[in-house]
C-alpha positions in Angstrom: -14.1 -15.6 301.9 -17.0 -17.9 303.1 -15.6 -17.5 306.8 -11.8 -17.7 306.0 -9.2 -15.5 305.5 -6.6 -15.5 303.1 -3.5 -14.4 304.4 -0.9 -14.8 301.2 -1.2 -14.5 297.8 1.5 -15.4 295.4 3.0 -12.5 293.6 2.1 -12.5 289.7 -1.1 -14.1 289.7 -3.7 -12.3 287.5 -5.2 -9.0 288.6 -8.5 -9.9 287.7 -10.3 -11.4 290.8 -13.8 -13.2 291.0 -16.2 -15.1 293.2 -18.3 -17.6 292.3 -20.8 -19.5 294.2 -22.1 -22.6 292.7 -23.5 -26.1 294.1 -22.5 -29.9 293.1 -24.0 -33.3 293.8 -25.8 -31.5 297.1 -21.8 -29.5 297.8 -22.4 -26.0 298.0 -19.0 -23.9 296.6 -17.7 -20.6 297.3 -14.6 -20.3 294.6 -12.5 -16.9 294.3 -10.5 -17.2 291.2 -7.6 -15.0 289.8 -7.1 -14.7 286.2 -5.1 -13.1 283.2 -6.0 -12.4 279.7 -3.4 -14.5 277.8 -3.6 -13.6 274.1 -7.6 -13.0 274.4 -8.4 -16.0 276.3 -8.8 -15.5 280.3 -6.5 -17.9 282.2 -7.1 -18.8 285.6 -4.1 -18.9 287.7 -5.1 -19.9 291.1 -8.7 -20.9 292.4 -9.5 -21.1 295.7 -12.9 -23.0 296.8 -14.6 -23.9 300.1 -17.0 -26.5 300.0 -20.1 -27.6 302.3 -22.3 -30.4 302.2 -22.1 -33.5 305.0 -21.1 -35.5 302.4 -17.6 -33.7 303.2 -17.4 -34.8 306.9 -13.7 -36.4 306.7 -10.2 -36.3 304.7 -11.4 -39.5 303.1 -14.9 -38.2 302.3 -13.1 -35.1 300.7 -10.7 -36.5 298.5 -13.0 -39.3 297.1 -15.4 -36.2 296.9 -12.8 -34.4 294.6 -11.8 -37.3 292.6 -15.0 -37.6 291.0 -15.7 -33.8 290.8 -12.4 -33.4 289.2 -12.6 -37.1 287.6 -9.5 -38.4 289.1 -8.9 -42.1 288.8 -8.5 -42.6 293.2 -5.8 -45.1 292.6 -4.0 -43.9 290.3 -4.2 -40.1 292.6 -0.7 -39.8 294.2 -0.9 -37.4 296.8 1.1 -36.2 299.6 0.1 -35.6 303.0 0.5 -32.3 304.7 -0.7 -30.1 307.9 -2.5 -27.0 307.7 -3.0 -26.1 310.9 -4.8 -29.0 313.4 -5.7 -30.1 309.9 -4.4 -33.0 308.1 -4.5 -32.7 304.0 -3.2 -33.8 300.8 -1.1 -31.9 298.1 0.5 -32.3 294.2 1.8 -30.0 292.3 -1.1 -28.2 291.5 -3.3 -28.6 294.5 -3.4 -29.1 298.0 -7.1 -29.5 300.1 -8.1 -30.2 303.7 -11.2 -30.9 306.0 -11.7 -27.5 308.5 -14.1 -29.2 310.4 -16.5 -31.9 309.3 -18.6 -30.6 306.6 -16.2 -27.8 305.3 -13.3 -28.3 302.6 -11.2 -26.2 301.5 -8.9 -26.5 298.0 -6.2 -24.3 296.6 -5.5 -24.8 292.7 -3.2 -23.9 290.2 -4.7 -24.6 287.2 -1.9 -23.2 285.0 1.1 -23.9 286.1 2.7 -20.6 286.7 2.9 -21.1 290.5 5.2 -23.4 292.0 4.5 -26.0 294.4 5.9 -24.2 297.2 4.0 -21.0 296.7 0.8 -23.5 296.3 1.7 -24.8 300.2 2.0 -21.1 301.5 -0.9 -19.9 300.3 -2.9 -23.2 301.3 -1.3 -22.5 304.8 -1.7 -18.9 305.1 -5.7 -20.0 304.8 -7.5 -19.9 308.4 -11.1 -19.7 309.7 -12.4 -16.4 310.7 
């Protein structure tokens, strides 16, 4: 995806797999989401998006990057620090994100819940450049 590969998956996520490439505030996105149909209404259970622009060049530049596109307050933010790889990143509960190399981001999200934090970690860490 975007020149990564996604090694792990977590079992039960929806079946129904899409890409989408879009662009924010001069941040171009490439997002794969998997969904479910949950009484009619499509639920997306875990999104996964690289991001490029140069406003993107460092862990800092990322996460204030993300609080607004996600509209975060940054202090309020608690987040925990983990490695992926030679990368330093933060994760919650229900996402975790990193700088690749300056210029590239990449976040893992659970929007709904249904996978736990620990599945959310090996699936951000299973995620390498190609």
């Amino acid at each position: 995806m975007d020149g990564f590969t996604i090694g792990w998956i977590p079992a039960g996520v929806g079946a129904q797999v899409a890409d989408f490439p879009y662009e924010w505030e001069d941040v171009s996105f490439v997002s794969r989401v998997w969904e479910r149909e949950v009484d009619g209404v499509s639920q997306v259970d875990l999104k996964i998006a690289v991001m490029r622009g140069p406003r993107l060049a460092t862990l800092a530049d990322l996460r204030a990057f993300l609080a607004e596109y996600h509209e975060h307050d940054p202090g309020a933010w608690r987040l925990d620090e983990f490695q992926n790889g030679g990368s330093r990143g933060f994760i919650t509960e229900s996402e975790a994100f990193w700088v690749s190399s300056a210029g590239v981001g990449v976040s893992v999200r659970i929007p709904s819940g249904g996978v736990t934090r620990e599945e959310l970690y090996r699936t951000a860490v299973s995620i390498r450049p190609t």
